[in-house]
N, C-alpha and C positions, 0 to 999 in steps of 0.2 A: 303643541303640534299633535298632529293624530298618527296614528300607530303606521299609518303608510308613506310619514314625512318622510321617511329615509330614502324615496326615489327621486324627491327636491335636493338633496345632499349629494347626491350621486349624479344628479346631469348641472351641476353648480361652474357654470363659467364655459359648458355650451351655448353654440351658437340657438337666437331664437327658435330658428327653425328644427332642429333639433332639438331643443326644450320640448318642443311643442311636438317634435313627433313620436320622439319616446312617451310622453303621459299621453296620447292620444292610443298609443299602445299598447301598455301597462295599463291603461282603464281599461282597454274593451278586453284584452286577456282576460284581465284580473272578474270582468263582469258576468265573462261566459264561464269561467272556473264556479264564480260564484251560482249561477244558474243552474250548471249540473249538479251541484250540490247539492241547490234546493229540490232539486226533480229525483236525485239519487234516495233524499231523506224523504219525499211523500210517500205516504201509504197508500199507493196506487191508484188515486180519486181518478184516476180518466180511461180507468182499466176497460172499463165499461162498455166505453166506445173505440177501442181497439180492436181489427179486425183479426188482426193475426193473435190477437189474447183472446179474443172470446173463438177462432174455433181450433188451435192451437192447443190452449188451457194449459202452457207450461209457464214455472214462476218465471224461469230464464231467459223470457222472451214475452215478459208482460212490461210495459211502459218504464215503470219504475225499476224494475229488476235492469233492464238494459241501461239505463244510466249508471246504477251502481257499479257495474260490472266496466260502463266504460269509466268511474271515476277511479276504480279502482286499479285499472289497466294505464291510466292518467298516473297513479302517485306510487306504481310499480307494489305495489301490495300483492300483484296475482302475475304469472307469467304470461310476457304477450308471446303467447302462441296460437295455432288457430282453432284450438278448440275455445279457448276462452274467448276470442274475437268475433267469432261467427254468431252468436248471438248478436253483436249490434250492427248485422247486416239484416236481422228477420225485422225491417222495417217497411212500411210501403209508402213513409212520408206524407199521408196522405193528409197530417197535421190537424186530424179531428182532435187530437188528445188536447190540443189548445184552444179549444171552443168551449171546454171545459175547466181548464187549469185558471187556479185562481191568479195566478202568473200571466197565464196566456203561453206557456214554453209549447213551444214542440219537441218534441223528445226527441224527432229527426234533426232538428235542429242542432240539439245539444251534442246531441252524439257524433255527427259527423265529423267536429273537426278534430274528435277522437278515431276516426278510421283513416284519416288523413294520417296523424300521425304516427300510427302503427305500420298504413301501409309504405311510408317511407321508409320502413326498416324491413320492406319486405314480406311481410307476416299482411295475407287477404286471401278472400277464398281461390282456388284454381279454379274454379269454376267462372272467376270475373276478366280473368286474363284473356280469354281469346275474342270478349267484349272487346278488351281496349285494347290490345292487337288490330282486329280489325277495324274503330277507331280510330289508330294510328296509320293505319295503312291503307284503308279503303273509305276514310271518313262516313262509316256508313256502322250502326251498331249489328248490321245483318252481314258484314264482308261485303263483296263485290257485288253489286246488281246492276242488272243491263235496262239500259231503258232502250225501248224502240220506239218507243212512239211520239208522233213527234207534237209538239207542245209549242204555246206562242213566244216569240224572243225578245218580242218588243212589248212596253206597253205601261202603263201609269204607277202598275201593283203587281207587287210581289207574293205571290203564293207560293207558300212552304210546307212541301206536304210533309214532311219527315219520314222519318225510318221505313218505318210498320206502315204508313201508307204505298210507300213506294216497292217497301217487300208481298205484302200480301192485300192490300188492296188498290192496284194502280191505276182501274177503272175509276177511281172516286174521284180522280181528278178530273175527269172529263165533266162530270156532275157539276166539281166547286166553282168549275171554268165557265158554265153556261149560268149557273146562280149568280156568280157576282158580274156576270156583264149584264144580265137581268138588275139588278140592281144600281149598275150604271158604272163598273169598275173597266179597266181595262188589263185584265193580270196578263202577267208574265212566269216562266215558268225556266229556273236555271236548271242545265240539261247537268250539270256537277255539283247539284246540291250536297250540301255537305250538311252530318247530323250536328242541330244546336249545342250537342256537348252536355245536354242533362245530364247523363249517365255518369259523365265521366266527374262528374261533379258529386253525384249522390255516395260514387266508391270512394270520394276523397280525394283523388288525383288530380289537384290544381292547377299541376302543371301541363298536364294534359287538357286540361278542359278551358286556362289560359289561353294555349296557344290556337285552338281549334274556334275559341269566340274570337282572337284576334284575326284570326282566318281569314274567319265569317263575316265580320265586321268591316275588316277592309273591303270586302270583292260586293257586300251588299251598300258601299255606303258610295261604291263605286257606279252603282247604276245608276243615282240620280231619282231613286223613286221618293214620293212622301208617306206612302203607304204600306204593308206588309201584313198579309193575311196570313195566318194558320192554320192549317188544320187539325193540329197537335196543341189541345192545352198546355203539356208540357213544353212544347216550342213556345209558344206566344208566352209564358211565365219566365222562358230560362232570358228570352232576346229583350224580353221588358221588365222582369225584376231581375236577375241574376247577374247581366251583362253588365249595368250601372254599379253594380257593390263592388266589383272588380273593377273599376275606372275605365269599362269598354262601352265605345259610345254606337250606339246605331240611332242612325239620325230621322230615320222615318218613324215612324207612330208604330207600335205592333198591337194587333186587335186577334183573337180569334175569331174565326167566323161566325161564331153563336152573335160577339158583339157588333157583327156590322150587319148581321139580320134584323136584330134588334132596331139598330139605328134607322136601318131604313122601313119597316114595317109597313108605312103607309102606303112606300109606291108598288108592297103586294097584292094582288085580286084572287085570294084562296078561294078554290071549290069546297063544295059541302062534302064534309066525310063523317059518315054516319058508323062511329067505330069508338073504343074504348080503350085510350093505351093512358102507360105506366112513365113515369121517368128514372133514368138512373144520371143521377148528377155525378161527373166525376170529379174528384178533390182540388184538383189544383183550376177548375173554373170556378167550382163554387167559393172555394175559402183563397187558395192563392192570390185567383184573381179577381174577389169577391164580388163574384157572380150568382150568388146561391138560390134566383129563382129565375133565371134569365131560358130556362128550358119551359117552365111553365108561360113564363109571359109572352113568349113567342108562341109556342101551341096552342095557346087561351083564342088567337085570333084567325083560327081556323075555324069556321062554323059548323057547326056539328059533331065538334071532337071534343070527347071527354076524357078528362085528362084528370089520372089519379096521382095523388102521390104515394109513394112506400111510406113503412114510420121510416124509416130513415131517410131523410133527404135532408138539400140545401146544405147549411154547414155541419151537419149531422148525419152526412152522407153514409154508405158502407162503401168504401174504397175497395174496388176489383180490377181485372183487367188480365192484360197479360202482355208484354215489354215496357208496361211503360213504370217497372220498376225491379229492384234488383232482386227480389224474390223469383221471379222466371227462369233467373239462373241461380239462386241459391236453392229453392224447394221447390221444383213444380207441383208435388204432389200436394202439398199444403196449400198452394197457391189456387190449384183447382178446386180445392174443398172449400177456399174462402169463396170462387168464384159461383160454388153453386150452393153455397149457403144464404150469398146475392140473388140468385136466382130464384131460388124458392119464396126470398121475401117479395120481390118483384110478381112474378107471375100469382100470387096472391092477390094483388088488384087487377093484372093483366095479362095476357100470352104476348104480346102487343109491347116492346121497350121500346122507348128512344131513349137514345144517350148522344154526347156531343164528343168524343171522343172513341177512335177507333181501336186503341187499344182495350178500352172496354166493352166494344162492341166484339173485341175477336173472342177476349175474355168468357163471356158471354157464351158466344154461338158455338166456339168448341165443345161445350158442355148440351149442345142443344138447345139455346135460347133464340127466340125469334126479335132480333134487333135492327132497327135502322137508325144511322146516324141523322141526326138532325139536319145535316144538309140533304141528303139524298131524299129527306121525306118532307123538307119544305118546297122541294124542286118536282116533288109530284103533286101536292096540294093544289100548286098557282092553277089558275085559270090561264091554258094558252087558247090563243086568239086563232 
């Protein structure tokens, strides 16, 4: 027998179902214990392409340092309090480190269901609590936002602008609303849209982020749609990978808008634009939702537009922004340094970005960069009649 026979011993005369749920258990425990292990003992191989390790440069808060620290916090060797904790919130998930690791781990990965478990005893930064506050009470990661304007109620598809669109950009919607019936969609627009629950999932908080997908999932599976656009890569990744790992089913397709520009390409008639821009790929289309050239092959068929890339792009993107990760509210000033240390790479091929995510377009333009979101600058290219 092997050295782990002893949990065959111990569910002996359990019913099947119960056999079978505890080792379904006891493995995947046992496999993510064994994971942070292996990521806690690398010598940093994915240091490289970490953004918050290369402009950070502390041991504390490079890849492998942050495992350590949560393995360590895991088998009670160091005290969970929140100085030791707070380093494995200086994450931005952006999961480059697994494009590299001979594994494939994401550090974000690993470490999370170590701030889960801390934060159950209470111990996480003050700085994340009046996020999930207003979460709990305004389903919105910004508090309370008023919408005036009024938007269609009926219709085949579902557009989900999220948070940060709805706070600081709400003109965008008028944009996504005229693209995709140009493309032949009929969206709809919920006047109580409530946030996908990314956030509350990255702090850990399960049970919050349970109940806000089962929310969401009831009232969106309630419309009858077969479709659901986003505008928020991190929406389109939490509603179509996140929601299934927790057994919550949303029954329409979820596509970000980058993917249904793509799909329909041919029935666009772009004008010539005689001009030179950049891309900045954000993390969870390229690699989450492995999309990692899906901004080029849509700008390629604009005639006349030259399209460069940074060295970083695709799944080797430089991950920036600004809400669409818990850095915003752990460090901003780190956050800005990583965002204009994107920027410099970027405006090196171009003054000119497009990126497909509004979080890193605000990212971005706080610091002075000149950005347009992929929708708003396919919706000017078209040839109107």
């Amino acid at each position: 027998m092997g050295k782990d026979s002893w949990i065959l011993d111990a569910i002996k005369g359990s019913a099947f179902g119960t056999k079978l749920s505890a080792l379904k258990k006891f493995l995947f425990e046992k496999s993510k214990v064994e994971d942070l292990t292996k990521c806690a003992l690398c010598p940093n191989m994915c240091r490289f392409s970490c953004p918050i390790s290369i402009v950070d440069g502390k041991e504390t808060t490079s890849p492998a340092s942050k495992s350590r620290i949560a393995f360590l916090l895991r088998k009670g060797y160091i005290e969970k309090n929140i100085e030791n904790v707070l380093p494995l919130y200086y994450c931005l998930s952006c999961n480059v480190c697994s494009t590299w690791c001979p594994f494939e781990f994401s550090v974000g990965d690993v470490i999370r269901p170590i701030r889960g478990e801390i934060m159950r005893q209470g111990v996480y930064p003050e700085s994340l609590r009046d996020v999930l506050e207003n979460l709990r009470n305004y389903h919105c990661v910004y508090g309370e936002i008023e919408g005036n304007a009024q938007y269609p109620r009926d219709g085949d598809t579902l557009y989900i602008r999220g948070c940060l669109v709805r706070k600081f950009y709400p003109q965008a919607t008028d944009k996504a609303i005229e693209l995709l019936r140009i493309l032949g969609y009929n969206p709809l627009i919920l006047d109580n849209e409530k946030c996908c629950g990314y956030l509350t999932y990255e702090i850990g908080d399960d049970d919050t982020f349970i109940e806000i997908a089962t929310k969401n999932a009831e009232e969106i599976n309630s419309l009858g749609i077969n479709t659901i656009v986003t505008a928020c890569p991190e929406c389109a990744y939490t509603y179509r990978v996140l929601y299934p790992q927790y057994k919550i089913k949303i029954k329409a397709k979820v596509y970000h808008i980058t993917e249904i520009i793509k799909m329909h390409l041919d029935k666009l008639n772009f004008r010539e634009k005689k001009e030179t821009v950049t891309i900045h790929d954000p993390s969870k289309l390229a690699i989450n939702l492995d999309q990692p050239n899906i901004l080029t092959d849509i700008l390629s068929r604009i005639p006349g537009l030259e399209v460069k890339l940074p060295m970083r792009h695709g799944k080797n993107t430089f991950e920036c922004g600004n809400g669409n990760n818990l850095l915003t509210w752990i460090d901003a000033d780190l956050l800005e340094m990583i965002n204009l240390e994107r920027l410099k790479e970027l405006n090196e091929e171009s003054e000119i970005i497009i990126t497909a995510s509004y979080a890193c377009k605000k990212g971005l333009e706080d610091i002075g960069g000149k950005v347009y979101d992929i929708t708003e600058y396919v919706l000017d290219a078209i040839k109107k009649d």
